[in-house]
C-alpha positions in Angstrom: 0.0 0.0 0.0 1.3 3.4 -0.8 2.3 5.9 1.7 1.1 9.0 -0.1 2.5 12.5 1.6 -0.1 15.1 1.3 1.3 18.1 -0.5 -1.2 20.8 -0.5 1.0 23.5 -3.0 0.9 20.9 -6.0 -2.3 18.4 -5.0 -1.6 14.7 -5.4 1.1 13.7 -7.8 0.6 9.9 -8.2 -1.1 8.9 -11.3 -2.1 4.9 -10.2 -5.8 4.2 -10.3 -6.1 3.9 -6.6 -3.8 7.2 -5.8 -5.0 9.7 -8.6 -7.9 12.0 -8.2 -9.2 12.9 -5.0 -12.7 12.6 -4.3 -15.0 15.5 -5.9 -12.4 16.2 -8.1 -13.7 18.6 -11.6 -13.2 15.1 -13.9 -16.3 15.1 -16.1 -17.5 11.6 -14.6 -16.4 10.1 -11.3 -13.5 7.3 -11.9 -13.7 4.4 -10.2 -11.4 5.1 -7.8 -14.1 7.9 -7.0 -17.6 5.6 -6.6 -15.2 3.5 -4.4 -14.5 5.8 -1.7 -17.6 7.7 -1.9 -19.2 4.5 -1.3 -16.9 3.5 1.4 -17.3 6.9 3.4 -21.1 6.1 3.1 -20.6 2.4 4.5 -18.0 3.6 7.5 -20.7 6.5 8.5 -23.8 4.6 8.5 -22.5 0.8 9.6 -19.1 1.7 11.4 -15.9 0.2 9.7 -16.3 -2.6 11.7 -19.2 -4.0 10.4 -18.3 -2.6 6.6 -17.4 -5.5 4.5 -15.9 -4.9 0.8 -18.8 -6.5 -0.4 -21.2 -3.5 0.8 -18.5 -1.4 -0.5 -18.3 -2.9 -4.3 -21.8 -2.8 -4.3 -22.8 0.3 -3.5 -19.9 1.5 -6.0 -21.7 -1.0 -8.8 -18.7 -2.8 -9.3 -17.8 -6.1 -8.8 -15.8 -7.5 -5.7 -12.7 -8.6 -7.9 -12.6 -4.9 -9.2 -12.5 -3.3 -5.8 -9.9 -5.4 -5.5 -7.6 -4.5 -8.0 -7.5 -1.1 -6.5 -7.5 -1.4 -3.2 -5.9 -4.6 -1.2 -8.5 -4.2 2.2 -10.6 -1.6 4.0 -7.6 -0.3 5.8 -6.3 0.6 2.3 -9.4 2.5 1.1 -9.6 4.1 4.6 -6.5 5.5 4.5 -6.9 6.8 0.9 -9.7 8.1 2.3 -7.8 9.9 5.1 -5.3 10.8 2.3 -8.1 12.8 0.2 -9.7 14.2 2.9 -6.9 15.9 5.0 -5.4 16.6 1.2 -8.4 18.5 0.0 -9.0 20.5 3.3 -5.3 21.7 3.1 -6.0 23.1 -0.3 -9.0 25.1 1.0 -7.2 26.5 3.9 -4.0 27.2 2.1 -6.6 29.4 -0.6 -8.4 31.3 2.2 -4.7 32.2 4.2 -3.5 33.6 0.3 -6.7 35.5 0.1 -7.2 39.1 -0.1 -9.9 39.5 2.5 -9.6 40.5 5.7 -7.6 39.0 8.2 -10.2 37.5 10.9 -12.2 36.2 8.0 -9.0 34.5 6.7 -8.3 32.8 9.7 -12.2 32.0 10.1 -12.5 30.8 6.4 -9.1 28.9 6.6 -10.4 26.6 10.0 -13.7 26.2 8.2 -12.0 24.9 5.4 -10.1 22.6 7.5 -12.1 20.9 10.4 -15.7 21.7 9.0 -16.2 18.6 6.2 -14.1 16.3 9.0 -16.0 17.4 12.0 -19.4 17.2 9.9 -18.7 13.6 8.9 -17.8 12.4 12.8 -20.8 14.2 14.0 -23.4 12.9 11.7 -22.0 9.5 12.3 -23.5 7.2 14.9 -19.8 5.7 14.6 -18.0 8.7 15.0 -16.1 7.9 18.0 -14.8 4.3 15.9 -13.7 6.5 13.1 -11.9 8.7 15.7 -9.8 5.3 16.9 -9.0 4.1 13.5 -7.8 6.8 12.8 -5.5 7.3 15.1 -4.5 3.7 15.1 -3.8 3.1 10.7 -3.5 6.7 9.8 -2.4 8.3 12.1 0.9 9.2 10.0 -1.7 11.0 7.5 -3.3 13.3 10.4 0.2 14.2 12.0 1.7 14.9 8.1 -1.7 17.3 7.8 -2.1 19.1 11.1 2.2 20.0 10.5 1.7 21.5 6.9 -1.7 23.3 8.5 0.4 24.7 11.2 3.1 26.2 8.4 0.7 27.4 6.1 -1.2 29.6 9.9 2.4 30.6 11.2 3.6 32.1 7.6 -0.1 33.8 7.3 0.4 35.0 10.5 3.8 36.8 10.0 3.0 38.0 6.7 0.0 39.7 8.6 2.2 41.1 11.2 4.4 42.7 8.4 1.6 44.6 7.0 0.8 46.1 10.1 -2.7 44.1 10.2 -1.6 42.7 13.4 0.8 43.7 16.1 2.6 40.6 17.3 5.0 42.5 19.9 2.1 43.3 22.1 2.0 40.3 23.4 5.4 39.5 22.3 4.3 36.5 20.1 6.4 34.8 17.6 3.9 33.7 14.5 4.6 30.1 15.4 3.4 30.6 18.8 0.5 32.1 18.5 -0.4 29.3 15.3 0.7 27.2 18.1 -1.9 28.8 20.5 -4.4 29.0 18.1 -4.7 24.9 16.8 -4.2 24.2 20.6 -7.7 26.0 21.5 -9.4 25.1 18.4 -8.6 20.7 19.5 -10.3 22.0 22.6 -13.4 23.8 20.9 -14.1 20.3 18.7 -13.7 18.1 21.9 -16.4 20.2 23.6 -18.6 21.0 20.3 -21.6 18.9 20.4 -22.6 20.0 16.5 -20.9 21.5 13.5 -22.8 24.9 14.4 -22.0 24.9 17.7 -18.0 24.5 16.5 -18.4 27.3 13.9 -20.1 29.8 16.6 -17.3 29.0 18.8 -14.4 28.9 16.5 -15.8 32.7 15.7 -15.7 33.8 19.1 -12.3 32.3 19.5 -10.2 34.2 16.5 -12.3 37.1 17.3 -10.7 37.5 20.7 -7.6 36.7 19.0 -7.9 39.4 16.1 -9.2 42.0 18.9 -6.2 41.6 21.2 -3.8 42.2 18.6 -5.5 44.8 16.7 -6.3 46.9 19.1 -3.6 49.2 19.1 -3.3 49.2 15.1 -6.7 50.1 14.8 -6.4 53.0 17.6 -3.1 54.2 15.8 -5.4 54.3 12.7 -7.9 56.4 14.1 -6.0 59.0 15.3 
């Protein structure tokens, strides 16, 4: 099984039939590869990945067992891949809303939305959420660490380019960039371990870089007004 690295500045390089495309990808019709793990992440959130065989799989993909196997050798294959595209494709959208152009609260909101939303969603509408969780963090748990480092590179340059600009005064609190990216992924593992819903993360991942943003803009913005 492949070890793919996720490398959100060029997408996925490999070119196999079971490493190419991620899932939603713009192709004109879904690949294979694509019905697969569509079908899976519909089998792990409504029967657990337990109780998944590859049969359920293959045939909710309309294909036939041999098939899925060419592709993929097991489960734990197609749940990693599915790890891969997931943590891949939220990279991409945070990386976008950090380059943006818009304000820099609403970059920092857009840019965690883009990165815990479609994951959280997916364990909370899941009666098996809390299986997903452990399997995760017992077959790919390489592909999370890989993920959360590149997200914590792509905040901490943000953050310093913010700081350049003047949007942001880090010396107030006499931050480096990486500790307060540091600071900031820290509270947000806290807001998802006591969110009950998606809404309930959003409202208070909101609150959270809005207290950020105010602390160190305070004295820009007064300088500003003068």
């Amino acid at each position: 099984m492949s070890n793919m690295r996720i490398q959100p500045d060029s997408k996925h390089d490999g070119q196999s039939p079971a490493k190419g495309d991620s899932i939603g990808s713009a192709s004109a019709l879904p690949t294979k590869r694509d019905r697969i793990l569509k079908a899976a992440l519909e089998c792990f959130g409504r029967y657990g990945f337990k109780r998944t065989a590859m049969d359920d799989i293959a045939k909710i993909a309309g294909i036939s067992r041999a098939a899925l196997y060419l592709l993929f050798q097991n489960k734990e294959d197609i749940f990693r891949t599915l790890c891969e595209d997931l943590h891949g494709n939220a990279l991409v959208r945070a990386q976008t809303a950090l380059q943006s152009e818009i304000g820099f609260r609403e970059r920092l909101n857009t840019a965690f939305e883009g990165k815990d939303l479609e994951l959280f969603e997916l364990v909370c509408d899941s009666p098996h959420g809390s299986e997903l969780i452990d399997l995760k963090n017992a077959i790919a748990a390489d592909i999370f660490l890989s993920s959360s480092k590149r997200f914590e590179e792509l905040l901490t340059e943000a953050i310093r380019q913010a700081d350049e600009r003047g949007e942001i005064e880090l010396s107030r609190g006499s931050f480096q960039p990486s500790n307060f990216a540091s600071l900031l992924i820290g509270c947000t593992h806290g807001l998802k371990k006591s969110s009950s819903s998606v809404a309930e993360y959003r409202q208070q991942l909101r609150h959270l870089i809005l207290i950020f943003d105010l602390a160190l803009t305070a004295s820009t913005n007064k300088a500003s007004s003068v």
